[in-house]
N, C-alpha and C positions, 0 to 999 in steps of 0.2 A: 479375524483377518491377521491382527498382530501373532497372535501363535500359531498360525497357518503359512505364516508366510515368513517372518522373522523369527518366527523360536521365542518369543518372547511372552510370558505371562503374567508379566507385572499389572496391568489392569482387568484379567482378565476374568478374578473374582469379586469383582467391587458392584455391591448393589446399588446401580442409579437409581436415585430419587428425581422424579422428576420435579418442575418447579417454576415459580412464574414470576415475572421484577416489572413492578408497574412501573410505567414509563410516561412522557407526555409523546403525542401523537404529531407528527411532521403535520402543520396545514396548505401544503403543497404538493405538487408532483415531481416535484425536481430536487428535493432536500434529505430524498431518503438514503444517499451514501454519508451526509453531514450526520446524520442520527447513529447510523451504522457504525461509522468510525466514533463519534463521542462515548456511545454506548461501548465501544472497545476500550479506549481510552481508559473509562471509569472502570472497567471490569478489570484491567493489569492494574490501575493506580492500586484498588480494593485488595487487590489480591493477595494473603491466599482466602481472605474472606468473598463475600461474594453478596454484592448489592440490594440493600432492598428495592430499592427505588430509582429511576435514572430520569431525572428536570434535566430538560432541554429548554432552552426558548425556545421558542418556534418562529418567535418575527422574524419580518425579513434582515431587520436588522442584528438580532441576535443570530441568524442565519450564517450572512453576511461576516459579520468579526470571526465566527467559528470558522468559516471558509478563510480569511483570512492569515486566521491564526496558525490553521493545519498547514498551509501553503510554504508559512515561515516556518513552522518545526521541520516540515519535510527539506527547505533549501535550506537550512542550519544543519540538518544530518549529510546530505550529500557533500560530493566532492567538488571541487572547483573543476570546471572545465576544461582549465589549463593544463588539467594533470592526463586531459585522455586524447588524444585524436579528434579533431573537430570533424574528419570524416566519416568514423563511426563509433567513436567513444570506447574504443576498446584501445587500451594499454601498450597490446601486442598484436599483429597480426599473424594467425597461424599458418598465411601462406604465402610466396614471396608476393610483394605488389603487380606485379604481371597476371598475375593471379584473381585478379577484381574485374568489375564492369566499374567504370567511376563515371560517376552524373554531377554534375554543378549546379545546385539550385540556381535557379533565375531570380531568385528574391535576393538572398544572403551573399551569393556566388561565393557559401562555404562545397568544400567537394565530398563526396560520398560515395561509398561504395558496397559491392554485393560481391560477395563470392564466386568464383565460377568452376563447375565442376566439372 
């Protein structure tokens, strides 16, 4: 697809190996994006090597801190608020304000808008 479509053949003679990274298994049904992301996680830290193995807790509590933890890394990367439009987080609007449907939540009574074309 890369040299079909981009011209590009930089991957395009590399024999994959395939390959298998024992892991510990989610004991619930709801913790499997918590696994998914750690397991990313551990594979850029690792990188350019690449894991044998990936221990996870699995308690709720070990869960729980990991949900925790991602929540803070993710609002430690984002931007403050203040920097975007409380109406739709965009910086600039590509068309004049007349140009919107605007709805005011009933909770927040912040205002918000849609496009109109």
């Amino acid at each position: 697809m890369c040299r079909n479509r981009l011209g590009k053949e930089d991957w395009v003679n590399i024999k994959w190996q395939p390959g298998t990274i024992t892991h510990t298994y989610q004991k619930d049904s709801t913790s499997c994006g918590v696994f998914v992301m750690e397991m990313a996680k551990m594979t850029v830290m690792e990188f350019p090597n690449i894991p044998n193995n990936f221990h996870i807790g699995s308690s709720k509590r070990c869960i729980g801190n990991l949900r925790q933890d991602m929540a803070e890394e993710i609002l430690k990367g984002s931007d403050s608020r203040n920097m975007f439009y409380s109406f739709c987080g965009n910086g600039d609007l590509l068309h004049p304000v007349i140009a919107a449907l605007w709805i005011q939540c009933e909770t927040c009574e912040r205002w918000f808008h849609t496009e109109m074309h």
